[in-house]
C-alpha positions, -999 to 999 in steps of 0.1 A, spaced: 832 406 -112 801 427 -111 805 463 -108 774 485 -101 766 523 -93 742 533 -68 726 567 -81 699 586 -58 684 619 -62 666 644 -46 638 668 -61 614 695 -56 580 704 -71 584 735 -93 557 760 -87 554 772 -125 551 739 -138 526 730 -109 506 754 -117 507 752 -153 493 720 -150 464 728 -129 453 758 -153 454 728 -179 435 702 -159 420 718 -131 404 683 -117 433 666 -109 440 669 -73 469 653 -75 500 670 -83 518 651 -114 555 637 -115 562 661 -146 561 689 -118 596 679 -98 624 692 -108 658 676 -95 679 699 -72 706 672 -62 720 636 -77 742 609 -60 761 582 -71 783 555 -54 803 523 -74 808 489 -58 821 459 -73 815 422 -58 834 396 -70 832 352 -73 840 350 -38 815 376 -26 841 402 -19 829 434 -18 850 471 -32 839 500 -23 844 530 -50 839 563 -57 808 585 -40 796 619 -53 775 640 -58 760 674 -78 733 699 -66 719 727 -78 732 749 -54 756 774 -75 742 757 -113 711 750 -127 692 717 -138 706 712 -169 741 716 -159 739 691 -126 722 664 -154 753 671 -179 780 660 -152 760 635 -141 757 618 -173 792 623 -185 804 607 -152 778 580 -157 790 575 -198 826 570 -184 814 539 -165 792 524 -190 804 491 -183 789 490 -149 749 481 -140 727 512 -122 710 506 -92 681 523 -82 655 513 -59 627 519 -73 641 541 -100 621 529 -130 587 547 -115 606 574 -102 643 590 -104 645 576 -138 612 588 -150 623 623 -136 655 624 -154 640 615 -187 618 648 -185 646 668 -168 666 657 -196 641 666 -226 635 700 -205 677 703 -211 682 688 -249 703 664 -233 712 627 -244 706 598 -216 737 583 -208 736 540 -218 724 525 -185 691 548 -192 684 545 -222 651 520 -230 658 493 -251 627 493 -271 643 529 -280 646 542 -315 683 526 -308 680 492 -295 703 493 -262 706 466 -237 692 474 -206 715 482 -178 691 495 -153 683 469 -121 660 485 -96 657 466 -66 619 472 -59 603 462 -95 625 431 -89 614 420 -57 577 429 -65 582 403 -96 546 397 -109 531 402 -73 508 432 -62 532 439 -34 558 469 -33 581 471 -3 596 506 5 628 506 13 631 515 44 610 482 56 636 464 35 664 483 60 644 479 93 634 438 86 676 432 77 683 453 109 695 488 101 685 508 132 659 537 125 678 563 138 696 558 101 662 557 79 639 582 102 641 609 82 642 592 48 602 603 38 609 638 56 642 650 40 658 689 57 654 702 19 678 732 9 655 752 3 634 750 29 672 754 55 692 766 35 714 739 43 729 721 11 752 699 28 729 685 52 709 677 21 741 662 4 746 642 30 707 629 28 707 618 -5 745 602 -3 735 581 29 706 571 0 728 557 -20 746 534 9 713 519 20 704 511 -17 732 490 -18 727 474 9 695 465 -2 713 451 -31 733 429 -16 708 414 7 687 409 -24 717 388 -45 718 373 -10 688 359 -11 691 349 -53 715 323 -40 749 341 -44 767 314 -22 794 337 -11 778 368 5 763 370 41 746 406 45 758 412 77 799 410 64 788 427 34 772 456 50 801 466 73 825 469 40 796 491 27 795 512 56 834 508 62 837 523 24 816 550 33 828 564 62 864 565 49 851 592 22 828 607 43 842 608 84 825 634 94 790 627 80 759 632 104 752 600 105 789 588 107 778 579 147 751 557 138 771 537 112 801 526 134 778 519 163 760 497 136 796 481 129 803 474 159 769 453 165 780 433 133 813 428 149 798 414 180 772 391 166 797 376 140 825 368 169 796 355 189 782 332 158 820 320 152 820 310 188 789 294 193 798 273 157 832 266 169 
């Protein structure tokens, strides 16, 4: 049985350290990574077994909404300790969300939880941090967002639109609509992931089975999500082109 969590975050750039930077180094055009701050972090468990079943666990999620950075990170991370035995999954987490944390959580005195800590460490820790983009770039040049990954497998774009353009809080004032942003995040990652141990020559998954179970485990926490629509008409494709494979094969 492997057993993973999903985690996704969302973040801002913080004006005070933006600026602080510039007075520092008043060439660089480009504003640095040390300048986001995190204002909201998801996290979603599945498990897949020898046979290529697929469980569907817990999703949540903390914002910064009514705390502040330091306090989101520290209930994140406990929640994170108490499933230790379980593999994160990012995509593309090791150049980004994970590099983010680590400052967020010197900013906040705060100890990473296991699955990010570096091995090469003062404490020698074995890694248990997959992201899905550094390992299907491999030694190559080439980096694949993931929302090609979703629209080549054949998630419709009415899902991923608005995945580089996120409705930020503070810009609506909307916090759930935000939630929900960075939670649908964590879904697509793993559905990323199990095209990817698809394609490592797992001989029991087929994406398209294992993407309506990740869906189907979704909506049942969250029925009334935004994007709830979208995701059963997307089910219901699956449905059709499996009963339609079956017959053909039959």
């Amino acid at each position: 049985m492997q057993k993973y969590t999903i985690l996704d975050t969302e973040m801002v750039f913080d004006r005070y350290l933006t600026e602080a930077y510039q007075e520092i180094n008043p060439k660089c055009e480009k504003t640095r990574i040390a300048a986001r701050k995190l204002n909201m972090i998801a996290l979603l468990d599945i498990s897949i077994d020898e046979l290529g079943r697929i469980s569907v666990g817990r999703l949540r999620s903390w914002t910064t909404e009514h705390q502040d950075e330091g306090a989101m990170l520290t209930s994140a991370f406990d929640d994170l300790r108490s499933s230790a035995d379980r593999t994160l999954v990012t995509y593309g987490g090791s150049a980004m969300d994970a590099k983010v944390i680590e400052l967020a959580a010197m900013s906040h005195d705060l100890a990473l939880p296991p699955q990010l800590v570096q091995a090469f460490g003062p404490r020698t820790v074995r890694p248990a941090h997959l992201d899905i983009n550094a390992a299907m770039k491999g030694f190559g040049k080439t980096w694949h967002h993931l929302s090609e990954v979703l629209v080549r497998i054949g998630i419709p774009v009415a899902l991923i639109r608005d995945k580089a353009n996120p409705d930020l809080p503070f810009e609506t004032g909307n916090w759930d609509l935000a939630r929900q942003h960075c939670e649908l995040d964590t879904l697509l990652t793993a559905i990323a992931l199990v095209a990817w141990r698809r394609i490592q020559g797992d001989p029991c998954l087929r994406i398209p089975e294992a993407t309506f179970v990740l869906i189907e485990g979704y909506l049942r926490q969250r029925p009334a999500a935004i994007a709830a629509p979208v995701l059963r008409g997307e089910q219901a494709c699956f449905v059709d082109n499996i009963s339609r494979t079956e017959a053909e094969a039959a």
